[in-house]
N, C-alpha and C positions, 0 to 999 in steps of 0.2 A: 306252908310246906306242900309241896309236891308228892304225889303218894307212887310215883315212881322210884326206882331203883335201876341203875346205868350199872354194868359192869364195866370196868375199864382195865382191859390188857394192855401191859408194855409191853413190847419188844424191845432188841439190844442194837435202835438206832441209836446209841447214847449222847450222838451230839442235838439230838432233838429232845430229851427229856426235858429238858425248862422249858420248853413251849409247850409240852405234853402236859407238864405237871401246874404252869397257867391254865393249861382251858381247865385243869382236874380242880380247884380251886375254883374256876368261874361256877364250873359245875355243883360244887357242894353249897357256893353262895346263893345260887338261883333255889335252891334249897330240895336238890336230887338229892336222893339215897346214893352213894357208890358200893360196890362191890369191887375193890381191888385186886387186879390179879397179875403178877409177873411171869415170864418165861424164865427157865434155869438161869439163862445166861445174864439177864436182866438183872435177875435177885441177885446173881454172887458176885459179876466182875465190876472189879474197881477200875473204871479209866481217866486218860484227860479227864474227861467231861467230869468226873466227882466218883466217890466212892460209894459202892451199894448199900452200906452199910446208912450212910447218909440219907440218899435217897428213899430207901424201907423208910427211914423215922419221918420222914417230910408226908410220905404218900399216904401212909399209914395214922397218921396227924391226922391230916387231910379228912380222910373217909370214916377214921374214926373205928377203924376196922383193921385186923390183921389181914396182910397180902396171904391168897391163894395162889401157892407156890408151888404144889404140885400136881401130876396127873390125877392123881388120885382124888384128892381134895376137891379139883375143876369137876370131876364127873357128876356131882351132882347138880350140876347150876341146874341144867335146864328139868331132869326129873323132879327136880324139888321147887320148880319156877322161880329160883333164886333173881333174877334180871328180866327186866322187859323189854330189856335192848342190851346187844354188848358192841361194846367198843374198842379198838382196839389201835393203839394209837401210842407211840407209833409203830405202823405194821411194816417189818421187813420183807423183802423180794422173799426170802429164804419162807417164811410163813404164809405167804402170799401161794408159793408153790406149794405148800403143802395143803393149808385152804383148796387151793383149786385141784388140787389130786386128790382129796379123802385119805390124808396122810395126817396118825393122831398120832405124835409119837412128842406132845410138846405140853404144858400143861395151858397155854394160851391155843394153842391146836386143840383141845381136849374144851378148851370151854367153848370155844367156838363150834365146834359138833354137839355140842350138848345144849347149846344156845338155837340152833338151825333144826334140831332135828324134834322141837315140838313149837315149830312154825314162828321162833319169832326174829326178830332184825338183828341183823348184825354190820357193823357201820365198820369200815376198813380207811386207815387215814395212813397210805405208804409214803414211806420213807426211804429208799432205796437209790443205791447207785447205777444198778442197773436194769430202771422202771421204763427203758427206750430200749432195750435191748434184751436181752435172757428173759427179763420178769414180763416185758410184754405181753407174751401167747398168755401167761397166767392174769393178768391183769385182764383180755377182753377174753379167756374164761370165765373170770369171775361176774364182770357184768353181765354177763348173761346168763346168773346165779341165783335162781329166786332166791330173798330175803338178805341179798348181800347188798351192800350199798358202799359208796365211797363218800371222801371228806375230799370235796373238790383240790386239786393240785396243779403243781407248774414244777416246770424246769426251774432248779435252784441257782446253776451254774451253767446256763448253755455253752461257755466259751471253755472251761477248765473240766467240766464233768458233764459232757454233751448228752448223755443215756442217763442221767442223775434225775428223779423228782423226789417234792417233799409238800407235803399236802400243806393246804391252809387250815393252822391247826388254831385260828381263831372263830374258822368255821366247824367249829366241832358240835357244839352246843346246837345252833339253824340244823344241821346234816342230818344230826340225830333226833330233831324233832320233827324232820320232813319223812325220815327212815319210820318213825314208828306212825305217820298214815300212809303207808309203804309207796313213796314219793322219792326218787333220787333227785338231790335240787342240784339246782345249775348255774351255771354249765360247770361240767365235769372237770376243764379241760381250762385255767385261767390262762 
């Protein structure tokens, strides 16, 4: 066993949760600690993609652990050194702008400031429709964030959703292991 502990935030990309919730299972096999934690909207809305309700019991399984579901709850990660990395996967535009404005109004926003502000990694693996357009400026804000890192990505859809990326979320486990010798691996940009 590994004597580390990963946080892993979802956000409410919810057509990327089964690939999110593959590495989170790669993750617990390799034999990390997780610390789970969702956004409001992640914990409660039911869509296509499956019901929250679902998803809690799957993640929760998983980690072995009840999901950190609120702001309250997330504040203490980093004072209590709860993670030695957080991850956050997958991360929407919408979080992404908030990360890179010092906007805590989110309980995955609330661990990621709590995660960053006694110096350690935090790994960003987006998922957004509009990571070529709006979420850009915030994207090459955030690379130039100490202690932020990405989960390298590509256009999903160049032809139907031409501003669309979605990270490689089989690169999560390499990302995060280059993140904590504070390494962004590459290339960024598949």
């Amino acid at each position: 066993m590994n004597n580390l502990t990963f946080g892993f935030a979802m956000c409410g990309s919810f057509c990327t949760f089964s690939k999110a919730i593959n590495q989170l299972k790669d993750i617990a096999k390799a034999g990390y600690d997780i610390l789970p934690i969702m956004s409001q909207n992640a914990y409660s809305t039911d869509t296509r993609f499956g019901k929250a309700g679902d998803f809690i019991d799957e993640v929760e399984d998983i980690c072995n652990k009840k999901i950190i579901s609120s702001i309250v709850d997330a504040e203490p990660i980093g004072p209590k050194k709860l993670v030695d990395l957080m991850i956050v996967a997958p991360c929407t535009g919408n979080t992404m702008a908030k990360i890179a404005n010092g906007i805590t109004d989110t309980t995955v926003t609330m661990a990621v400031k709590s995660t960053l502000r006694i110096g350690l990694p935090v790994l960003l693996a987006p998922a957004t429709n509009d990571a070529l357009a709006a979420s850009a400026q915030n994207i090459a804000k955030l690379l130039n964030t100490k202690n932020i890192y990405f989960v390298p990505m590509k256009q999903d859809n160049p032809i139907k959703k031409p501003t669309s990326v979605v990270s490689d979320f089989s690169l999560i486990l390499p990302s995060a292991l280059s993140a904590l010798e504070g390494k962004q691996i590459q290339p960024i940009l598949l």
